[in-house]
PALO-944920 format. One line per field, with one value per atom (N, C-alpha, C): residue number from 1; residue in one letter; atom name; x, y, z. Coordinates in pm, whole numbers, plus 50000, padded with zeros to 5 digits. Layout:
% residues N
seq <- c(NUM|...)
type <- c(A|...)
atom <- c(CA|...)
x <- c(X|...)
y <- c(Y|...)
z <- c(Z|...)
END
This chain:
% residues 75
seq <- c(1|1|1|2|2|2|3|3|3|4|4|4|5|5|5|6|6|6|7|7|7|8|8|8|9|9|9|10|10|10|11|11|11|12|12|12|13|13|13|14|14|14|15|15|15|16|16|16|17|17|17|18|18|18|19|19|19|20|20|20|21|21|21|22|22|22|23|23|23|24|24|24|25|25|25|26|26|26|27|27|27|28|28|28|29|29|29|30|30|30|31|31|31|32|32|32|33|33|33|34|34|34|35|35|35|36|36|36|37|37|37|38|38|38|39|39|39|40|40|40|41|41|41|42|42|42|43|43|43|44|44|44|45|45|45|46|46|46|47|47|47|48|48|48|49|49|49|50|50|50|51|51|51|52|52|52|53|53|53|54|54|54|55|55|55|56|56|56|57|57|57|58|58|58|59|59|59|60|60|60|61|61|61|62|62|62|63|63|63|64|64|64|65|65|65|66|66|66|67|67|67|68|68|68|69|69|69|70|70|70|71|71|71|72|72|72|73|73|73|74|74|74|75|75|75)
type <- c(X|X|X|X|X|X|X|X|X|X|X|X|X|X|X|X|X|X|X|X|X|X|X|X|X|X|X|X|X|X|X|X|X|X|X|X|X|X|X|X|X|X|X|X|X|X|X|X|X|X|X|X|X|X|X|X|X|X|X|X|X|X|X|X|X|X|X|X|X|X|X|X|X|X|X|X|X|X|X|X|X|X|X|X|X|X|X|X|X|X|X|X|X|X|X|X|X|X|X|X|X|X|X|X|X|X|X|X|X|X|X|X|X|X|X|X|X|X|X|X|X|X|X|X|X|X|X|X|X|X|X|X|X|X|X|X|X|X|X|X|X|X|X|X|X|X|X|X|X|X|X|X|X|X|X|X|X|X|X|X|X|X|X|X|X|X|X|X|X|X|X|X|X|X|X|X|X|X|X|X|X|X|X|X|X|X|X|X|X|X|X|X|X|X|X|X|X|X|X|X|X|X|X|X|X|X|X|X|X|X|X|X|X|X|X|X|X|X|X|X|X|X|X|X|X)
atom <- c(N|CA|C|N|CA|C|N|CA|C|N|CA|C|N|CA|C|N|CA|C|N|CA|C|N|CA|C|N|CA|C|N|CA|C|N|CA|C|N|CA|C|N|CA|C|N|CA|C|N|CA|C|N|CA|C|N|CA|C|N|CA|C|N|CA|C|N|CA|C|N|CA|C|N|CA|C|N|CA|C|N|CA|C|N|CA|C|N|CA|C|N|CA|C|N|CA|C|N|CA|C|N|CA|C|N|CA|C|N|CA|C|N|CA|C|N|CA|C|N|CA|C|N|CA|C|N|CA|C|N|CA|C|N|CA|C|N|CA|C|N|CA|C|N|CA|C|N|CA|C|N|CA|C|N|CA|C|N|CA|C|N|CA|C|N|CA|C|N|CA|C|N|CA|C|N|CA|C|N|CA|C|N|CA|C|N|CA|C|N|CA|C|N|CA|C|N|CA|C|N|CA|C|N|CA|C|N|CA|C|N|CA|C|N|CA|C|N|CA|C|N|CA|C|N|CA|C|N|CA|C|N|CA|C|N|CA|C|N|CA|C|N|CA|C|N|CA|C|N|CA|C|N|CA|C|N|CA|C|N|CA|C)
x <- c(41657|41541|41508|41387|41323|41339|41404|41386|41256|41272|41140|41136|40977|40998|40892|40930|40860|40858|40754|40737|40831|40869|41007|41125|41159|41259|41351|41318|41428|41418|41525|41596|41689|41698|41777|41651|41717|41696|41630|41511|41473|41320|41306|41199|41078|40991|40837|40725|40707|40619|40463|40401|40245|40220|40122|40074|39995|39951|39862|39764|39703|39570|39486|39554|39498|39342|39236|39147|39135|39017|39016|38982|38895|38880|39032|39144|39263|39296|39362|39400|39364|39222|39173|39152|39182|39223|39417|39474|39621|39637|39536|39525|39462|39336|39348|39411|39488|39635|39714|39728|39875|39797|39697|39618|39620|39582|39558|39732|39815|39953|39971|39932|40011|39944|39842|39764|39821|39850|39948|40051|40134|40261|40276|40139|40145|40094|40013|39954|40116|40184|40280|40386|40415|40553|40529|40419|40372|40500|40533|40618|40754|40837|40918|40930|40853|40814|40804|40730|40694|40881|40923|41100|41172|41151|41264|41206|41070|41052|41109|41095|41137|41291|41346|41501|41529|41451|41470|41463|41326|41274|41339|41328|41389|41534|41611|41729|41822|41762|41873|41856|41930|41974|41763|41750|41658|41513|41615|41501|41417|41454|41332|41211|41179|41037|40968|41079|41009|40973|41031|41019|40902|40911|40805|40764|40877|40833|40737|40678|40601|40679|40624|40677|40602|40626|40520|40475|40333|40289|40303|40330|40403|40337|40236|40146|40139)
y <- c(65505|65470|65323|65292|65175|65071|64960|64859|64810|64825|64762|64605|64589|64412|64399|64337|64316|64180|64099|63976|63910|63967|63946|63893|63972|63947|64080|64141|64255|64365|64387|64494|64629|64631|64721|64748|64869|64938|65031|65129|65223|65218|65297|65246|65343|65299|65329|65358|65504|65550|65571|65573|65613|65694|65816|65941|65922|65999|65970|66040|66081|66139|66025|65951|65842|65795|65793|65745|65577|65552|65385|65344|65427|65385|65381|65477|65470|65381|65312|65212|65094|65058|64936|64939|65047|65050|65014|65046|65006|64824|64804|64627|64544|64625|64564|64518|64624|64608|64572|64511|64423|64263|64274|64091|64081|64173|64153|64114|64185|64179|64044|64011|63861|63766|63756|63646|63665|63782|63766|63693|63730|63699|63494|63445|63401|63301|63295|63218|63270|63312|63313|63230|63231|63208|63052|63015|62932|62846|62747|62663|62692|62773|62831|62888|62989|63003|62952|62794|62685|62643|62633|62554|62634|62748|62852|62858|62852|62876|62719|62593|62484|62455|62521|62561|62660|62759|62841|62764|62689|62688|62554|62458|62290|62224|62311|62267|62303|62347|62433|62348|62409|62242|62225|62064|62061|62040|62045|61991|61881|61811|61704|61711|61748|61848|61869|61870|61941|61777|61673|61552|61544|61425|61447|61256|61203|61069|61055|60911|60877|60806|60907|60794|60745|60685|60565|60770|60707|60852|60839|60993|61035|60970|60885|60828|60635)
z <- c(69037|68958|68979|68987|69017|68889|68910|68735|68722|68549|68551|68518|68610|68605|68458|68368|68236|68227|68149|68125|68094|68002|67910|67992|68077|68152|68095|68001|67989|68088|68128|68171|68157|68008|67924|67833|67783|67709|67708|67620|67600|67712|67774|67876|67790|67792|67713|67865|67802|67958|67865|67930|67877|67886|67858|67886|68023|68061|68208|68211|68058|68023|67952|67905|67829|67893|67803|67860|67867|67934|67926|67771|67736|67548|67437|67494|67443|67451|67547|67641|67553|67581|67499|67360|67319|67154|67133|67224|67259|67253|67341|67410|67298|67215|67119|66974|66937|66850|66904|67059|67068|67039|67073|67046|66911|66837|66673|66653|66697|66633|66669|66802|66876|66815|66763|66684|66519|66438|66365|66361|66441|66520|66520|66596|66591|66546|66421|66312|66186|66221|66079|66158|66283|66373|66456|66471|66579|66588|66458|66508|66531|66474|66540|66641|66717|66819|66959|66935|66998|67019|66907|66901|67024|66979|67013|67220|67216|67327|67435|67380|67400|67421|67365|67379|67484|67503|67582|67756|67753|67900|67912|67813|67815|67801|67774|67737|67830|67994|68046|68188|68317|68428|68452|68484|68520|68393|68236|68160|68182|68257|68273|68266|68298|68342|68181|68072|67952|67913|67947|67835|67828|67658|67631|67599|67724|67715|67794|67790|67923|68004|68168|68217|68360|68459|68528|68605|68645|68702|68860|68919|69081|69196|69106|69247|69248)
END
């Protein structure tokens, strides 16, 4: 079986298939309850969110890149 590549980066768990009758009006009734949720999501979560994602991508070899000093510019 083929893995699936997800945004996420997950690789486990319960794999979620779609129907393959679904029309395009389904679909974008699907796409639009994941935006409503993610703008939920993230008007209650933002700054935690923002932390957690900053820890995730900044704190690991090669944070430099995240600072948030100034410093002289590459040119």
């Amino acid at each position: 079986m083929k893995p699936w590549h997800l945004p996420s980066g997950r690789q486990r768990g319960i794999p979620f298939l779609l129907p393959d009758d679904w029309s395009p009006e389904q679909a974008l009734v699907v796409l639009e309850l994941l935006d409503d949720l993610r703008e939920v999501l993230w008007a209650r979560y933002q700054i935690r969110v923002q932390e957690l994602l900053n820890e995730e991508f900044c704190n690991g070899p090669g944070s430099a890149s995240c600072s948030t000093e100034e410093e002289d510019p590459p040119f």
